[in-house]
C-alpha positions as CSV (number, residue, x, y, z in Angstrom):
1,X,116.7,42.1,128.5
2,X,113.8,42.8,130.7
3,X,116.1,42.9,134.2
4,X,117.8,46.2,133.8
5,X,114.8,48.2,132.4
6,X,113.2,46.6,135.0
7,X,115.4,47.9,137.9
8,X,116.0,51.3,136.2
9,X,112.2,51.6,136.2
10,X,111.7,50.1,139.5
11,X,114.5,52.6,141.4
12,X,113.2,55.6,139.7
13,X,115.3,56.3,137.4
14,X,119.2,55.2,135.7
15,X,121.3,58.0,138.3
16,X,119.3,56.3,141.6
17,X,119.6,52.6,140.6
18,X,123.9,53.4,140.2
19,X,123.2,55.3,143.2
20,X,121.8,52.1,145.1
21,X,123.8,49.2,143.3
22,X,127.2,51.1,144.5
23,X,126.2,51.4,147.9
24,X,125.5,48.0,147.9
25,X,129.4,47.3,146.7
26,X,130.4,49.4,149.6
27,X,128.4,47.8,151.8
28,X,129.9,44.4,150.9
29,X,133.1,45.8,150.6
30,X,133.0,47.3,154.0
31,X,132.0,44.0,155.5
32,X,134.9,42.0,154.5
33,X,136.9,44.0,157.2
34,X,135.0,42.4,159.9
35,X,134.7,38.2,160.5
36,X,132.0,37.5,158.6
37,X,130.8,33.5,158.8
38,X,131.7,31.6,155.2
39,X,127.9,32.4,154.4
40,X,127.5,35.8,154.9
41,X,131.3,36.2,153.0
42,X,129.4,34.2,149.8
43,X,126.2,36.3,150.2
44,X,128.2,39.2,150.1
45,X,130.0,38.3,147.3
46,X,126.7,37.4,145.3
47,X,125.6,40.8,146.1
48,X,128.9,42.7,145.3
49,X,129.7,40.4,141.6
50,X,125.4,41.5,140.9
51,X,125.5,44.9,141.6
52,X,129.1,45.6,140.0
53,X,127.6,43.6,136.6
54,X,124.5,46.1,136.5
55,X,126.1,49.2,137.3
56,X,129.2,48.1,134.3
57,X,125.6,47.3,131.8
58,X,123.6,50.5,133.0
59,X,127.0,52.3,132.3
60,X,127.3,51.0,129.1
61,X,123.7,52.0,128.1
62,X,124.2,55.2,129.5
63,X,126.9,55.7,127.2
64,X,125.4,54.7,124.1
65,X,121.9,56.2,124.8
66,X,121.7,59.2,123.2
67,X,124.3,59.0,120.3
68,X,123.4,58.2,117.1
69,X,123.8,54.8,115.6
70,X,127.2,55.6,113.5
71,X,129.3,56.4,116.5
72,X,127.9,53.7,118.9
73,X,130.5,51.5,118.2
74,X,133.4,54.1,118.8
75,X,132.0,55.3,122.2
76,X,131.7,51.6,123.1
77,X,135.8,51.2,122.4
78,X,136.3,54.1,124.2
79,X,134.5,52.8,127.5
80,X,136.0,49.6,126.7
81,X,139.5,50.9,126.8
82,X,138.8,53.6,130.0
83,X,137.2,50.1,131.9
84,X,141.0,48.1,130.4
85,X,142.8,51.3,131.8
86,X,140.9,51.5,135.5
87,X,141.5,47.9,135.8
88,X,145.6,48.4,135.0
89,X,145.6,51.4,137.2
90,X,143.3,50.0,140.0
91,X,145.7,47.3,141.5
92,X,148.6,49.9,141.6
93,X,146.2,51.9,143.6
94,X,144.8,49.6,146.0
95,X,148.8,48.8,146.7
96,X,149.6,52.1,147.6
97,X,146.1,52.3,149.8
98,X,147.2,48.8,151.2
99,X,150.7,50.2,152.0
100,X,149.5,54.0,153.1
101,X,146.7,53.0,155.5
102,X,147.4,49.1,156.1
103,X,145.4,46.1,155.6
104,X,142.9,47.2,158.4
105,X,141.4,49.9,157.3
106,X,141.7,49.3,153.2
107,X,137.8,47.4,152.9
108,X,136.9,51.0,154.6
109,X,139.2,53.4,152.0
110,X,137.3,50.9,149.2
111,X,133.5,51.4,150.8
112,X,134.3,55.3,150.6
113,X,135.2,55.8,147.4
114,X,132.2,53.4,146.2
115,X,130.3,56.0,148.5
116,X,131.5,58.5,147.1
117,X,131.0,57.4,142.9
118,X,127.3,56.8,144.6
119,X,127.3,59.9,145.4
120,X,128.3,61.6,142.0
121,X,126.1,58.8,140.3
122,X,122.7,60.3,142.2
123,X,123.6,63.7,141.2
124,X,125.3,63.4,137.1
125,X,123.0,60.8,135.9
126,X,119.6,62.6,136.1
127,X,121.1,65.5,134.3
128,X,122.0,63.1,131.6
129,X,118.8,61.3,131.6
130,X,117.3,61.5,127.9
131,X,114.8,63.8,127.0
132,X,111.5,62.6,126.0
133,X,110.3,62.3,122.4
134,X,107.8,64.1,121.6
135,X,104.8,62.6,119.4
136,X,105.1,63.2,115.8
137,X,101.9,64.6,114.5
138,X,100.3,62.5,111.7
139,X,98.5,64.1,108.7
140,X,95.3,63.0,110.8
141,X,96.4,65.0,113.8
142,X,96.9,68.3,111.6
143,X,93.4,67.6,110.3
144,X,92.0,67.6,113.4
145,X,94.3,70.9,114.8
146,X,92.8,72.9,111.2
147,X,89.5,71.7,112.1
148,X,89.3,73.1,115.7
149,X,91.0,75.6,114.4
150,X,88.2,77.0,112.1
151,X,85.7,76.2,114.5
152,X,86.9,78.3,117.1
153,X,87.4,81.4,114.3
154,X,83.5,80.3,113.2
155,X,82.5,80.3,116.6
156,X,83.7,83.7,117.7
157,X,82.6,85.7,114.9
């Protein structure tokens, strides 16, 4: 509960922690092109299952965010079935990557287009940041507004 506000907070805002946690995916996707020692392959893969986990949770917040509470559950399904439907469609479309450009260059085809949702992420998630509330006044507040209020028309006369 307190990790992802945490990073959101920490990166300076939801658009720049996507931003950051998919170039880190294409960064560890890009690296299993070259020889990497066992290590660095499980580091990598530490980093790339981490980073994939916030960015599918900040997603799902994102989502949810500013709709009211009747139709959370319905947006949820609805990124629940788009997630079922990229993961159907992915495979088919790495094979035709895999068979288009060959095995050699497919990590690289993968970093770009994870560079490249970084890329939208940076610049459609701070448009749909939420706004702000702004503080309710309190019948002590309005008091205190009425009360300047006739001093400064006391005060000028």
């Amino acid at each position: 509960q307190w990790l992802i506000p945490f990073l959101i907070n920490t990166a300076g805002g939801r658009g720049s922690l996507l931003a950051s946690l998919l170039v880190v995916v294409a960064t560890a996707t890009c690296q299993a092109a070259f020889d990497v020692t066992f290590n660095a392959f499980i580091l990598l893969g530490i980093a790339d299952g981490f980073a994939k986990s916030v960015v599918r949770t900040c997603l799902k917040s994102a989502a949810v965010k500013n709709v009211d509470k009747h139709n959370r559950g319905s947006i949820l399904a609805m990124q629940d079935v788009l997630m079922s439907a990229v993961g159907i469609i992915g495979p088919f479309y790495g094979a035709y990557l895999l068979d288009t450009v060959g095995s050699l260059f497919t990590p690289h085809m993968e970093a770009l287009h994870y560079t490249l949702l970084a890329i939208v992420a940076a610049l459609i998630c701070p448009a749909v940041q939420p706004k702000k509330n702004k503080k309710k006044k309190t019948k002590i507040d309005n008091n205190d507004d009425h009360r300047d209020k006739k001093k400064q028309a006391s005060t000028s006369l």
